[in-house]
C-alpha positions in Angstrom: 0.0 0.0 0.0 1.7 3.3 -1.1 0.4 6.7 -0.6 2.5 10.2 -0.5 3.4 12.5 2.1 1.7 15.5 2.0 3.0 17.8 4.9 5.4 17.9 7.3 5.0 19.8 10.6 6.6 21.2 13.3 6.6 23.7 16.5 8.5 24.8 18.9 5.8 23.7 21.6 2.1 23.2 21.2 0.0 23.4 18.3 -0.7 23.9 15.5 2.6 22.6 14.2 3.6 24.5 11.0 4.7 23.0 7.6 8.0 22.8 6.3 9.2 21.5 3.1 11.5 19.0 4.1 13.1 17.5 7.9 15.5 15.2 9.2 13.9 12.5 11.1 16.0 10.9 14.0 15.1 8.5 16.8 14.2 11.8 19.1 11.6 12.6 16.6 11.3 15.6 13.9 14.2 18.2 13.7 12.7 22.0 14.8 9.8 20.1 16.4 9.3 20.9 20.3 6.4 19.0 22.7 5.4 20.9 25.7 4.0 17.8 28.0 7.1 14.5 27.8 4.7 13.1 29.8 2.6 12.1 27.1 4.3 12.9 23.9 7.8 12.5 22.2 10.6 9.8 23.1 11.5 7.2 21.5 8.1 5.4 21.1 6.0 8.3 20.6 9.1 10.1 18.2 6.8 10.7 15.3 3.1 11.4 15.3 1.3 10.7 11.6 -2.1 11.1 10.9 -4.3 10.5 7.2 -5.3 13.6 5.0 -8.5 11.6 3.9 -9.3 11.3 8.0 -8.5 15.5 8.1 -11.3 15.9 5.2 -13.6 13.5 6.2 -14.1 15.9 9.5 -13.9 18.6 7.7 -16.8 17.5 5.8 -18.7 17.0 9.0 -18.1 20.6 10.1 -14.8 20.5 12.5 -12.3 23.2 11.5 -8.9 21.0 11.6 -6.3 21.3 9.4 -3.0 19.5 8.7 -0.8 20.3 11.5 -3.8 21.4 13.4 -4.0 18.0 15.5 0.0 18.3 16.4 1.1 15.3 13.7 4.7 15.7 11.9 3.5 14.0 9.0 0.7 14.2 7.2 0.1 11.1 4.7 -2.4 10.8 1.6 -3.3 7.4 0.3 -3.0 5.1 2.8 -5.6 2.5 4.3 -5.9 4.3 7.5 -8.4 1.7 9.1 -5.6 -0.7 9.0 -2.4 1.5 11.0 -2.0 0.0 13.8 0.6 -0.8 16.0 3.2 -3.1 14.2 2.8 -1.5 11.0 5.7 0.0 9.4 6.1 2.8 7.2 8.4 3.7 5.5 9.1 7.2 3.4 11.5 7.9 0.7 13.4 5.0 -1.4 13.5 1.6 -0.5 17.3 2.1 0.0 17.6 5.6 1.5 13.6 6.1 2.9 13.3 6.8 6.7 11.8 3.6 8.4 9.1 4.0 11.0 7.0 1.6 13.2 3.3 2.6 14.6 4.1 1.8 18.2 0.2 3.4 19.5 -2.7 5.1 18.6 -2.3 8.8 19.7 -5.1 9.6 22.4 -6.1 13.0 21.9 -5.6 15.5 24.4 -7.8 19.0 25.5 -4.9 21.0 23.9 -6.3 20.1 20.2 -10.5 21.1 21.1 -10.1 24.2 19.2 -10.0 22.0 16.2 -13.2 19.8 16.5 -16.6 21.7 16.5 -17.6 21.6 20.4 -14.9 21.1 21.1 -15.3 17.6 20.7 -11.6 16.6 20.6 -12.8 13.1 21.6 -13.8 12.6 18.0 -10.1 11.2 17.0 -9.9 8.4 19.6 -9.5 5.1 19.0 -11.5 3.8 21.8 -14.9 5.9 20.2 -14.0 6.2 16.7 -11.5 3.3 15.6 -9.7 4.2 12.3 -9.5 8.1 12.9 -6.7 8.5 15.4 -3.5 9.8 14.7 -0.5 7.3 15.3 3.1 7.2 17.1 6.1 5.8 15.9 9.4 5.5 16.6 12.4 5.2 13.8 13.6 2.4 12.7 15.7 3.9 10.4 16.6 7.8 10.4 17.2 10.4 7.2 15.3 12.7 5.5 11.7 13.6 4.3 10.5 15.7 2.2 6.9 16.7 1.2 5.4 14.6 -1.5 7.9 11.5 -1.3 6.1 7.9 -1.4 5.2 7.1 2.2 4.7 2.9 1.8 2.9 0.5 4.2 4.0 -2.5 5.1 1.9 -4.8 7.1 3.2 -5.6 10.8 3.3 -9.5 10.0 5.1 -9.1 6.6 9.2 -9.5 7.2 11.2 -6.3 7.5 13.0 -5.3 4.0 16.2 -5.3 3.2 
């Protein structure tokens, strides 16, 4: 299953995280990308946060203002089966050879901070536990390097064998 990344994102604390056009990935996460609260976000399990562009539309279509970056993902992803991330699944973006390597490790449980971008502030609306196939992930890097904006990002199923 291959789709493409869309955006990359970033802050210095906080959301939204802003795009940029290209990052270095390492196992602390995203370069220029800060979280507020360790407690429940970034190290080496929760270095990456990814969430589906289709998932982003599909509440937009049911009225909730977010946007890419608005949730606090780094990556934003078009094209994937999102009903099927889940922890074990690896993704990898770039060239087979050279692409950074992640693994979904959990589904990202939403948090107050984010309510601003659901209508009601119903923030609950990305959970997993409510609404399974909506959630943003968390990975952690398998393989570090750089991403840019519009590279293939490529699924590979958690009980397929690891390439290479």
């Amino acid at each position: 299953m291959t789709g493409r990344l869309v955006q990359i994102n970033v802050s210095s604390g906080g959301v939204p995280k802003l795009p940029v056009p290209a990052a270095r990935v390492t196992r602390g996460g995203v370069d220029g990308d800060r979280q507020r609260d360790l407690r429940y976000h970034g190290g080496p399990d929760r270095a990456v946060s990814v969430w589906s562009l289709e998932i982003i539309e599909a509440l937009r279509a049911e009225g909730h203002p977010v946007v890419p970056g608005g949730a606090g993902e780094n990556l934003t992803v078009s094209g994937l089966d999102w009903a099927a991330m889940r922890p074990g699944v690896r993704l990898r973006v770039g060239g087979e050879a050279d692409g950074v390597e992640l693994e979904v490790t959990a589904f990202a449980a939403p948090c107050p901070i984010i309510r601003r971008n659901f209508t009601g502030g119903s923030f609950d609306r990305i959970s997993d536990k409510s609404h399974p196939g909506s959630s943003r992930v968390y990975c952690r890097v398998l393989r570090e390097g750089r991403v840019a904006a519009g590279e293939a990002v490529t699924a590979i199923a958690a009980s397929q064998p690891a390439p290479g």
